[in-house]
TORGU-922914 format. One line per 8 residues: number of its first residue (from 1); their letters; for each residue x, y, z of C-alpha. Coordinates in pm, whole numbers, padded with zeros to 5 digits, always signed. Example, Ala and Ser with C-alpha at 12.3 -4.5 7.8 and 13.67 -1.06 7.14 Angstrom:
TORGU-922914
1	AS	+01230/-00450/+00780 ~ +01367/-00106/+00714
end
This chain:
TORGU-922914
1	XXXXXXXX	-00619/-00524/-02101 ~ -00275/-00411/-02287 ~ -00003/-00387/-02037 ~ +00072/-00025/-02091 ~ -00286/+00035/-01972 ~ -00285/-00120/-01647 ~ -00502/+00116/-01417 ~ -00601/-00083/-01089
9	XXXXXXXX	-00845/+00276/-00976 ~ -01006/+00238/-01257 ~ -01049/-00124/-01250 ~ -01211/-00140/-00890 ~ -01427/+00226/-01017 ~ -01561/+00004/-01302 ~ -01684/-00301/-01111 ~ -01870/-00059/-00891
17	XXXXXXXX	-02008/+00120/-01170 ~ -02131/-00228/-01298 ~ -02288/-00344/-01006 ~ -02529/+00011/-00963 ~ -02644/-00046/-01314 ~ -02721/-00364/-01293 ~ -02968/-00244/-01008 ~ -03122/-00079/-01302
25	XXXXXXXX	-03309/+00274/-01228 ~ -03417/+00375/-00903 ~ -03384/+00444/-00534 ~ -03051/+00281/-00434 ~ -02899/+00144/-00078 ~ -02549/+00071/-00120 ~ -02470/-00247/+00170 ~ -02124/-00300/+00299
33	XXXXXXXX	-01864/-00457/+00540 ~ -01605/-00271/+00704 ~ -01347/-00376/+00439 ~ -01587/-00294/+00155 ~ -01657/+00018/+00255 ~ -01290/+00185/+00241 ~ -01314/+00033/-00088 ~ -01590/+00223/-00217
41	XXXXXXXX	-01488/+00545/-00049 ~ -01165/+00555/-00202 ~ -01314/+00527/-00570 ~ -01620/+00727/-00540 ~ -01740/+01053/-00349 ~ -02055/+01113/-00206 ~ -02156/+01296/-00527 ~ -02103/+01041/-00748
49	XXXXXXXX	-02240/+00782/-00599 ~ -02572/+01011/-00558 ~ -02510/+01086/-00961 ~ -02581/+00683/-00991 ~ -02911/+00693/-00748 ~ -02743/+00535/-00458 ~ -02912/+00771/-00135 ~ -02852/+00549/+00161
57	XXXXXXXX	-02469/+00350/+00255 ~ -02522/+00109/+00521 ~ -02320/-00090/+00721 ~ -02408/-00493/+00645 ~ -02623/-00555/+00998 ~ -02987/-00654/+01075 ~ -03287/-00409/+01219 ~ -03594/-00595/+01275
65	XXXXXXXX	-03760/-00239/+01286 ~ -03649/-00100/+00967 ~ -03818/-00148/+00651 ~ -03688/-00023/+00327 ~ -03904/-00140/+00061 ~ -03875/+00181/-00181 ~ -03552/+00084/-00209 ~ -03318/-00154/-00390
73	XXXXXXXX	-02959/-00296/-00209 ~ -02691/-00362/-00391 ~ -02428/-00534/-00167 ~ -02132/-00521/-00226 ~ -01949/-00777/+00093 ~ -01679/-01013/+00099 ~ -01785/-01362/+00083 ~ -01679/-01432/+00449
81	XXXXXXXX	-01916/-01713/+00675 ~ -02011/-01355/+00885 ~ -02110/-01150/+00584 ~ -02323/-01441/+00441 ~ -02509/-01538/+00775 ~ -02588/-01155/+00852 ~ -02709/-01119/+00457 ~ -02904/-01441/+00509
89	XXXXXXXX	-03113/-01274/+00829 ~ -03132/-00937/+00556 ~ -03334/-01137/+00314 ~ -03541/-01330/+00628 ~ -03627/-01008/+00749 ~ -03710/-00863/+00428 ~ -03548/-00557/+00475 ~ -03529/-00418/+00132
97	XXXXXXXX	-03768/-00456/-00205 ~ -03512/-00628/-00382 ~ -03152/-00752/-00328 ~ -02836/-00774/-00578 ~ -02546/-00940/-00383 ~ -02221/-00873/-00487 ~ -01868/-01045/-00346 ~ -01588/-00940/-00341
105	XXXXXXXX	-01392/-01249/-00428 ~ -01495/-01632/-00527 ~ -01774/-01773/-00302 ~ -01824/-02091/-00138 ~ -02088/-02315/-00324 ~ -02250/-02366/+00028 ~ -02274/-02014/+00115 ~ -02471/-01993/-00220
113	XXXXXXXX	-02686/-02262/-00088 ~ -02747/-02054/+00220 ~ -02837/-01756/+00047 ~ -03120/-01966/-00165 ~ -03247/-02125/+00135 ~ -03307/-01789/+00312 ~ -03456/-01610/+00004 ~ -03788/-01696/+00135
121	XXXXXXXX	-03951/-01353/-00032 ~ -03800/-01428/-00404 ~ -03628/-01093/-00349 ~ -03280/-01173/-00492 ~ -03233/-01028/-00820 ~ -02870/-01152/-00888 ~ -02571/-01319/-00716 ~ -02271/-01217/-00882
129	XXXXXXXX	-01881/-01213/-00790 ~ -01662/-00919/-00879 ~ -01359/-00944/-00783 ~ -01225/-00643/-00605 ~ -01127/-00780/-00276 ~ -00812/-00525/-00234 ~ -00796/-00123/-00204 ~ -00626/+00089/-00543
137	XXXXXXXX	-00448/+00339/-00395 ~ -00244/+00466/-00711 ~ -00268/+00313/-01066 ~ -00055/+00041/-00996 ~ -00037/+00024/-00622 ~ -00270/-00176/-00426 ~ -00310/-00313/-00071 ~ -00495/-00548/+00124
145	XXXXXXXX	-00537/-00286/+00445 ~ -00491/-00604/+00661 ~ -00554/-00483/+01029 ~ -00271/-00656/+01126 ~ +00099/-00735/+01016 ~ +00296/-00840/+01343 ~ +00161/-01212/+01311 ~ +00267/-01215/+00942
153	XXXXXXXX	+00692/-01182/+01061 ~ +00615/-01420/+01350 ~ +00460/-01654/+01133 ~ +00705/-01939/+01186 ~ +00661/-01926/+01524 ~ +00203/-01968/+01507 ~ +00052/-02289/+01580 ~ -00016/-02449/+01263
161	XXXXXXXX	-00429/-02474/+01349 ~ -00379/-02100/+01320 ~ -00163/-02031/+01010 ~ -00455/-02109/+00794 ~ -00688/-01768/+00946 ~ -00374/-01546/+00880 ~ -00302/-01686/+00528 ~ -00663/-01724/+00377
169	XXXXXXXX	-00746/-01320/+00357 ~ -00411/-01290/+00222 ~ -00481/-01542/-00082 ~ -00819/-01426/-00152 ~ -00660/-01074/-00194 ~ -00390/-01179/-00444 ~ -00653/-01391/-00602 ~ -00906/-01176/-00656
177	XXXXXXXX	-00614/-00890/-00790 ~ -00545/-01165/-01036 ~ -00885/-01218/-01148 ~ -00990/-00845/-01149 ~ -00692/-00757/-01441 ~ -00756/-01138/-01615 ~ -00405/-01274/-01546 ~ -00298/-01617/-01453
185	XXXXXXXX	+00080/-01592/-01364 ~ +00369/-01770/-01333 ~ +00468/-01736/-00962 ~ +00774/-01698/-00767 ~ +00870/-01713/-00377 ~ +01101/-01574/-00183 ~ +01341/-01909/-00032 ~ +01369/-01874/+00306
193	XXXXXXXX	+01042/-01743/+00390 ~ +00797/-01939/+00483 ~ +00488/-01719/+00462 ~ +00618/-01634/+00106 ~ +00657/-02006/-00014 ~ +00319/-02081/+00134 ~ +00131/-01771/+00041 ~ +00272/-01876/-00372
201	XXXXXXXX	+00166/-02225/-00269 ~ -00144/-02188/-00192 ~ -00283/-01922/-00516 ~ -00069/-02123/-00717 ~ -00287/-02442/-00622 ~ -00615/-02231/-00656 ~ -00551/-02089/-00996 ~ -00410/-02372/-01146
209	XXXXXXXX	-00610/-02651/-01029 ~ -00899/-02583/-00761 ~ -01017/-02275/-01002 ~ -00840/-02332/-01310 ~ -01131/-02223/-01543 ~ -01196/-01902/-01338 ~ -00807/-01827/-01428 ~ -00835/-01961/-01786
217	XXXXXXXX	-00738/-01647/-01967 ~ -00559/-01785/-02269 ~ -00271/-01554/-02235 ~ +00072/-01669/-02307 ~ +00220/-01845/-01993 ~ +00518/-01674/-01834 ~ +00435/-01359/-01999 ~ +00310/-01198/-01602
225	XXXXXXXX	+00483/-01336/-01354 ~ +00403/-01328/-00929 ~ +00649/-01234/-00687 ~ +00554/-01330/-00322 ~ +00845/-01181/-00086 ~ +00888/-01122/+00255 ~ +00917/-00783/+00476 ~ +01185/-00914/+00673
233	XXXXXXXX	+01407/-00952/+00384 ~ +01391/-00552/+00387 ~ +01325/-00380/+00723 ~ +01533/-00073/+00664 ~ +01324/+00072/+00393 ~ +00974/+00108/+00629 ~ +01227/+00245/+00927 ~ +01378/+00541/+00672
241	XXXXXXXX	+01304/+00911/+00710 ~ +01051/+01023/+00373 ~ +01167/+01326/+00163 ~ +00860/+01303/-00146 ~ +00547/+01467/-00086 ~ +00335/+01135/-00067 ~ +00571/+00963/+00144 ~ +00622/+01230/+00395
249	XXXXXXXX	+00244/+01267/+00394 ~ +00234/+00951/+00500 ~ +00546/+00941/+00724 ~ +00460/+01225/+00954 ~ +00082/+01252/+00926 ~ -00041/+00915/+00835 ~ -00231/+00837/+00513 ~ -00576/+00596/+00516
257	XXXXXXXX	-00789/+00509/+00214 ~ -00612/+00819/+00019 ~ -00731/+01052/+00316 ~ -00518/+01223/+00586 ~ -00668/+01394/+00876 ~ -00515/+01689/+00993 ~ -00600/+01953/+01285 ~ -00626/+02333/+01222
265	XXXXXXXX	-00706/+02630/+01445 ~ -00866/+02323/+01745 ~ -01068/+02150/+01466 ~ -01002/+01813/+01274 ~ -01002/+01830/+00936 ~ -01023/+01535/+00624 ~ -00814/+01589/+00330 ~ -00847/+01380/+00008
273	XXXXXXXX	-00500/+01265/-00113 ~ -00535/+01070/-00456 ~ -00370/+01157/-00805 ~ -00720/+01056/-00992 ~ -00915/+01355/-00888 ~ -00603/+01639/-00787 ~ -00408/+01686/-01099 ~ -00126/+01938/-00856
281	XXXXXXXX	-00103/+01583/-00602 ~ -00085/+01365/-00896 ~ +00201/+01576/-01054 ~ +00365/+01624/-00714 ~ +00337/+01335/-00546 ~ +00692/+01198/-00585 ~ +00831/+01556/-00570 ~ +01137/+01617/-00297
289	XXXXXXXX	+01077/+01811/-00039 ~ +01283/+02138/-00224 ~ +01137/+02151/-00495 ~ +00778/+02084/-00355 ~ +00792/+02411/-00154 ~ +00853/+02607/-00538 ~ +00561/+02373/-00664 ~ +00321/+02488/-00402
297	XXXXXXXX	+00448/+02894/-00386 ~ +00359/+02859/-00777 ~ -00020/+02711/-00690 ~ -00090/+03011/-00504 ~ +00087/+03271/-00716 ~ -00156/+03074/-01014 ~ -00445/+03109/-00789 ~ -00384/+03483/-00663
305	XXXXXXXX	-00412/+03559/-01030 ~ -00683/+03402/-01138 ~ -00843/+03542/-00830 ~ -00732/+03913/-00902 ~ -00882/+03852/-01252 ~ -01241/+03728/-01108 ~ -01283/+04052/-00884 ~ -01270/+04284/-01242
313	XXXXXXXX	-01636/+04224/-01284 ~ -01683/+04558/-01479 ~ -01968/+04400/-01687 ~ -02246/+04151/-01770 ~ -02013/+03938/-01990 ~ -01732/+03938/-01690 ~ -02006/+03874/-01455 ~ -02160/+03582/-01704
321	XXXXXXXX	-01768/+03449/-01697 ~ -01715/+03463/-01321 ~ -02034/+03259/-01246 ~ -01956/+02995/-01533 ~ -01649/+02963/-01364 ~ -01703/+02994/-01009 ~ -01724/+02601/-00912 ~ -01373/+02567/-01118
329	XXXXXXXX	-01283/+02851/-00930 ~ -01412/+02729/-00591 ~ -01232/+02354/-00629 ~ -00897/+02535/-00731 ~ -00952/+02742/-00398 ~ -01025/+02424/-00185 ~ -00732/+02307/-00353 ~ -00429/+02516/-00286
337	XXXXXXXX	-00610/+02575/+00082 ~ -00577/+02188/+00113 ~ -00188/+02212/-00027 ~ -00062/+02461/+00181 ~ -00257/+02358/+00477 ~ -00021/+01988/+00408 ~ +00335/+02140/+00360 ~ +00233/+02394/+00673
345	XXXXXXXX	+00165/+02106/+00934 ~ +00500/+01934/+00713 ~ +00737/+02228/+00777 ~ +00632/+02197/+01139 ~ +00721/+01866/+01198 ~ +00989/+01800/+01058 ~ +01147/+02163/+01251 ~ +01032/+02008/+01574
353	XXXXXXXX	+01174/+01675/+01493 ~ +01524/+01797/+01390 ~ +01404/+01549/+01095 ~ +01711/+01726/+00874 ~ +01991/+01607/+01093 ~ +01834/+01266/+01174 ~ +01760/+01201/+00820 ~ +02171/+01260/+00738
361	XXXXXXXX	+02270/+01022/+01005 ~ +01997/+00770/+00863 ~ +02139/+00766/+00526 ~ +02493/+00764/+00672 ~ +02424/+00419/+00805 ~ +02247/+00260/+00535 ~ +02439/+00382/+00247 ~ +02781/+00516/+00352
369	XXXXXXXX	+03072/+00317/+00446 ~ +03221/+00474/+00755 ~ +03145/+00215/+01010 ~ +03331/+00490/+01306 ~ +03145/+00828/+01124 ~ +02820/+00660/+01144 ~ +02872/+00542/+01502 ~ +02989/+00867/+01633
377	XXXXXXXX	+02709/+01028/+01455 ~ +02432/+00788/+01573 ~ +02615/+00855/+01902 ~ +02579/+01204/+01916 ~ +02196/+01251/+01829 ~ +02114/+00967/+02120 ~ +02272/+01260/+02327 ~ +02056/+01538/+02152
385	XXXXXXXX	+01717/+01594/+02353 ~ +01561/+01758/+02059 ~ +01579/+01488/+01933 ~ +01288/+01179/+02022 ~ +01322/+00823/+02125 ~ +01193/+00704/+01852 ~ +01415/+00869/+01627 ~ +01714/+00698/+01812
393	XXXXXXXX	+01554/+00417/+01851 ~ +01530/+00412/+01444 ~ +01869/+00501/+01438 ~ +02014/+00178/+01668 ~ +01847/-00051/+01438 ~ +01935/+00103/+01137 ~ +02304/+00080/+01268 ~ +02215/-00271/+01437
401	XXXXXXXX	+02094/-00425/+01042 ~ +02438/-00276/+00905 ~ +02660/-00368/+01166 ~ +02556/-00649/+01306 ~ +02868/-00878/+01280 ~ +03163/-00601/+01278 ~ +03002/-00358/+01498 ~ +02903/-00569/+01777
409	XXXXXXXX	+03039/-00385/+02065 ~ +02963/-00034/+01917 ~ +02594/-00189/+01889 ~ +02617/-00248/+02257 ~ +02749/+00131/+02354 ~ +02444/+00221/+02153 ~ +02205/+00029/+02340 ~ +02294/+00152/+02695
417	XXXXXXXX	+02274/+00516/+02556 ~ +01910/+00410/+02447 ~ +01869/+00284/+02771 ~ +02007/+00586/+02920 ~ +01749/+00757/+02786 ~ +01461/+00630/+03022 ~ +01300/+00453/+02702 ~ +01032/+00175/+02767
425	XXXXXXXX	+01257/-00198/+02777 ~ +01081/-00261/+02487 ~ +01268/-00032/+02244 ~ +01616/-00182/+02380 ~ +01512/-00521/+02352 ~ +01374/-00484/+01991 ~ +01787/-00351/+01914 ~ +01866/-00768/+02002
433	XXXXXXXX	+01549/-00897/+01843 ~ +01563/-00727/+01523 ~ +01852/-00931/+01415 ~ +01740/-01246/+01552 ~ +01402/-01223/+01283 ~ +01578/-00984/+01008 ~ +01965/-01030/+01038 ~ +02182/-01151/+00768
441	XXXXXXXX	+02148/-01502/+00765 ~ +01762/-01470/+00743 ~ +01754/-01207/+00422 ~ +01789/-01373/+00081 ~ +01849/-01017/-00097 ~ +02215/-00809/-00052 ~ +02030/-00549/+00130 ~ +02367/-00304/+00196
449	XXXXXXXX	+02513/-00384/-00153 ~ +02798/-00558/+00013 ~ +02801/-00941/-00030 ~ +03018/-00975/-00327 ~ +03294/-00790/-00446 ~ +03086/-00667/-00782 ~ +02832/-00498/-00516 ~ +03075/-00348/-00285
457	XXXXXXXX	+03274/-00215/-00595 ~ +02944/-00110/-00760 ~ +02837/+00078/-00401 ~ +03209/+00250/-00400 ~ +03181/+00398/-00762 ~ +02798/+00517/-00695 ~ +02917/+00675/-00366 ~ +03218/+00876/-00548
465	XXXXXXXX	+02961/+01017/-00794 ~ +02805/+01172/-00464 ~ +02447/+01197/-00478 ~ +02163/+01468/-00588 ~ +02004/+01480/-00249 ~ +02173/+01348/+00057 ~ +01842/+01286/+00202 ~ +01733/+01038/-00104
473	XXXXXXXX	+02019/+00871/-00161 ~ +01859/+00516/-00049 ~ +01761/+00281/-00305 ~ +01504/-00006/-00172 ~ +01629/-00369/-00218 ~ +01313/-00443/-00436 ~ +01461/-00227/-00707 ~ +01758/-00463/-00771
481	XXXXXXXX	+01511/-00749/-00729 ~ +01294/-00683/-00955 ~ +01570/-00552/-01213 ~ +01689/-00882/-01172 ~ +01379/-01051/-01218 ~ +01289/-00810/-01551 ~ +01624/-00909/-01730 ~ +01551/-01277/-01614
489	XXXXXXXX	+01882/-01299/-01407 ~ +01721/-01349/-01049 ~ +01820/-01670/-00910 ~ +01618/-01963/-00917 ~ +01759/-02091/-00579 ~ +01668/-01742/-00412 ~ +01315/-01692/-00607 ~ +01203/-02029/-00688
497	XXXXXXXX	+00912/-02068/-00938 ~ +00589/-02230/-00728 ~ +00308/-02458/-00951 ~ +00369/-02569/-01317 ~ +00623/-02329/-01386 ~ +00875/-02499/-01130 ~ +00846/-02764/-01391 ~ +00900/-02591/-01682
505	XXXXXXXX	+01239/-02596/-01904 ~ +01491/-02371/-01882 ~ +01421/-02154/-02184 ~ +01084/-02068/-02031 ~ +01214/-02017/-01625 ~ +01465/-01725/-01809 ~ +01178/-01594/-01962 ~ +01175/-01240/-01921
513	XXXXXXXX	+00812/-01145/-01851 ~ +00662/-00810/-01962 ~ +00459/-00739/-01664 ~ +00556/-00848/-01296 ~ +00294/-00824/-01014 ~ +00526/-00828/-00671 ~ +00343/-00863/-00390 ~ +00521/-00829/+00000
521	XXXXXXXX	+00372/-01000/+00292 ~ +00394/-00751/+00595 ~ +00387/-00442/+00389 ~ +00467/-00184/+00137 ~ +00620/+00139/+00142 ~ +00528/+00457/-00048 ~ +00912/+00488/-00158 ~ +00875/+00153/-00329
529	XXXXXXXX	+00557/+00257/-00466 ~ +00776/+00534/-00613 ~ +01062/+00395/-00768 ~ +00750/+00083/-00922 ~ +00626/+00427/-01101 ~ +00956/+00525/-01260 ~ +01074/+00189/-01337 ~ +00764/+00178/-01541
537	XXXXXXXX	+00791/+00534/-01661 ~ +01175/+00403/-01757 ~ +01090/+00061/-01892 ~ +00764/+00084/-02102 ~ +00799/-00276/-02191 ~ +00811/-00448/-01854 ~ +00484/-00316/-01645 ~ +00508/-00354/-01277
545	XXXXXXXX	+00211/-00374/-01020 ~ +00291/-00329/-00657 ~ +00053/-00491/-00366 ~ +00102/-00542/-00013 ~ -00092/-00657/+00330 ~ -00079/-00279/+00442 ~ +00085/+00023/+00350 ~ +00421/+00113/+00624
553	XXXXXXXX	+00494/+00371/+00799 ~ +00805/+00409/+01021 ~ +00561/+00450/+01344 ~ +00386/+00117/+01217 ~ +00658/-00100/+01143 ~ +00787/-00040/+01458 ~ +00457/-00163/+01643 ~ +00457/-00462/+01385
561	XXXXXX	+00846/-00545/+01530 ~ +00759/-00537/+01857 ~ +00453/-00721/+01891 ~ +00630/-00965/+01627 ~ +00931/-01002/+01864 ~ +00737/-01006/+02223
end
């Protein structure tokens, strides 16, 4: 797979594709976990997977009463000691005509054993792994959809007996990423965290010595390289206000498995968000808020006239061309309905929120340099009851992360206007905590530009230029991190290199590698996700792939804090 052609959607769409046809023809049961399943129904629809025969999706589970012979199952189930006992009773109980089993990542040689042993029937056609053990939400965004991330930022604080069950999912996700696009990297950690260093550990051990031949790709070492880092080395991006269409989606609605459920006139409604099969989304998706009202007034003055044109039916021919064209016709309607339907229940949020003038003061913190100006400001919309909790409480820690040494008492002023409130304890306390597991000293990267007298002059010059939007003018710290790490000038003492690379000579440790695969334990953002896609848009010759446990929200990473800091 060239580098330029990295396509993770299509990757997972391809293994699933290979797993029906090995079935062969005929009647088709398609057998899946939980975790399986949002994998499938983000890369297929309904229609498709009837296109390849498959009439029946169940849930992996036993029913002594139902018999399925007519039809084949294909499972498709990670290689977990549940999914392998409750397969095991499947083939006992005969269930289906014939079975081709399918993990997700590499399986256990005793699990095979178990899965021989309870073939009593001779009904197992194949056994096979493909490796597809995360979910492809964009071409070169994937995630893990992890049900939890609060343990992941306490994880110096677990009992050791239990750091194993949080870490394991987590390495058989980056594994199997690593196996699905045939890539055995040189890997990296992020210093001072300990879930990154052990996370590297860990798939550095398995892919260089416990499964070495599985990850025996003959590619040229240090070409790819693995970056594990840590959340907590950037908790302001997740807490930020969105202004592009995908992250604002996501923001203010909430996006799962590409799909965003929204309610209209008293009734729920499902709305596929994905650039693969909605070329306006995939065009849009990183669009500003401005200029994504123009983009969807232009989808409906398109589709008004085509529409206008279909009603002159003043003949057999324009009759013949309307019904040739009606299912393009119906899609594009379903389409701009789905559109405006989005930046409607958008527009009304972020009016009810006063999103506009909490967004400003945002930015103001992270990015501006008026320590008083952003503390009067933060001041002033803790007094504003349009205003919610939650958006002040963002707003405290936002000012809390930026402040923390030179703005101590202002940070306590803010608190006790929290407080005055009537907010749950809870969202005061977290104002204290969040520094305690995210301050300063615990962040490797120069997260306000203002650790050395290069970044502060650098921030000074960028802030005279003013800014295009002064909603957008945030830049995550994994930009400058991976810049860093793409000219091979990231430090060796702040990213160390994990496996046989931390042996390696200099020449090959400054190798600049043409495709990085960063990976962040407790979660991704959408606005990383964005500025990934036009660094590689930029900078055709370094390809970057961006994973995570879960995908952030503001609302989310909040929960994740306070559970993490309880």
């Amino acid at each position: 797979m060239a580098v330029n052609a990295l396509n993770l959607q299509l990757v997972i769409k391809e293994y699933i594709i290979k797993m029906l046809n090995e079935a062969g023809v005929g009647m088709k049961c398609l057998v899946v976990d939980d975790f399986t399943l949002n994998i499938v129904s983000s890369a297929f629809t309904q229609t498709e997977l009837l296109q390849k025969e498959v009439f029946l999706v169940e849930k992996l589970h036993v029913d002594s009463n139902k018999k399925m012979q007519h039809l084949k199952a294909v499972c498709f189930v990670r290689p977990t000691e549940e999914s392998v006992r409750v397969l095991c009773d499947l083939l006992r109980a005969g269930t289906y005509g014939e079975f081709f089993v399918f993990f997700s990542s590499v399986l256990a040689e005793t699990h095979l054993q178990a899965l021989a042993e309870s073939d009593e029937n001779e009904a197992v056609r194949q056994v096979q792994e493909m490796y597809a053990s995360f979910l492809a939400v964009d071409p070169t965004v994937f995630t893990l959809d992890l049900p939890r991330n609060d343990h992941l930022l306490r994880y110096a604080s677990l009992a050791p007996s239990t750091r194993s069950t949080v870490i394991d999912p987590i390495v058989e996700g980056i594994a199997s990423f690593l196996l699905s696009v045939k890539r055995r990297p040189a890997i990296r950690a992020q210093s001072n965290s300990e879930i990154a260093k052990r996370v590297a550990s860990d798939v550095a051990r398995l892919a260089y010595e416990q499964e070495q031949g599985l990850f025996d790709f003959r590619r040229a070492e240090g070409a790819s390289q693995l970056v594990i880092l840590d959340r907590l080395d950037d908790p302001v991006t997740p807490l930020l206000s969105q202004w592009t269409y995908q992250a604002m989606i996501h923001e203010l609605i909430g996006i799962k498995n590409n799909r965003v459920r929204i309610h209209e006139k008293g009734k729920a409604q499902d709305i596929v968000v994905s650039g693969s099969g909605d070329g306006f989304f995939k065009d849009n998706m990183y669009a500003n808020y401005g200029d994504l009202g123009t983009s969807v007034k232009r989808l409906v003055d398109d589709f008004q006239a085509v529409s206008k044109m279909n009603k002159q039916i003043d003949s057999i021919e324009d009759m013949q061309r309307f019904v040739e064209s009606f299912p393009e016709f119906r899609q594009q309607s379903g389409n701009v309905s789905k559109h405006v339907s989005l930046m409607s229940e958008l527009s009304r949020l972020i009016g009810e929120r006063a999103l506009m003038a909490v967004s400003q003061v945002e930015q103001e913190i992270v990015c501006g340099a008026d320590r008083a100006y952003a503390f009067a400001s933060t001041l002033e919309k803790l007094g504003d009851p349009a205003v919610t909790s939650t958006a002040c409480l963002k707003l405290v820690l936002l000012f809390a992360l930026r402040y923390e040494k030179e703005g101590e008492r202002q940070i306590l002023e803010l608190q006790n206007a929290l407080a005055k409130r009537a907010v749950e304890p809870s969202f005061v306390r977290l104002v204290r905590d969040v520094t305690r597991i995210a301050g300063e000293a615990k962040r490797v990267g120069d997260l306000f530009g203002n650790r050395t007298f290069f970044s502060r002059a650098q921030k000074a010059v960028s802030g005279l230029k003013g800014a295009d939007n002064v909603y957008t003018q945030h830049q995550p710290l994994l930009v400058q991190t991976l810049e860093n790490i793409s000219k091979g000038k990231a430090k060796e003492s702040d990213y160390p290199l994990v496996g046989p690379a931390a042996n390696a000579g200099s020449a090959q440790k400054d190798q600049r590698p043409t495709e990085i695969f960063v990976f962040i334990v407790g979660g991704i953002t959408y606005e990383e996700a964005r500025f990934v896609a036009q660094m590689n848009e930029s900078n055709p010759g370094t390809q970057i792939a961006l994973g995570g446990t879960g995908i952030l929200n503001s609302a989310g990473f909040l929960t994740d804090l306070m559970k993490a800091t309880q």
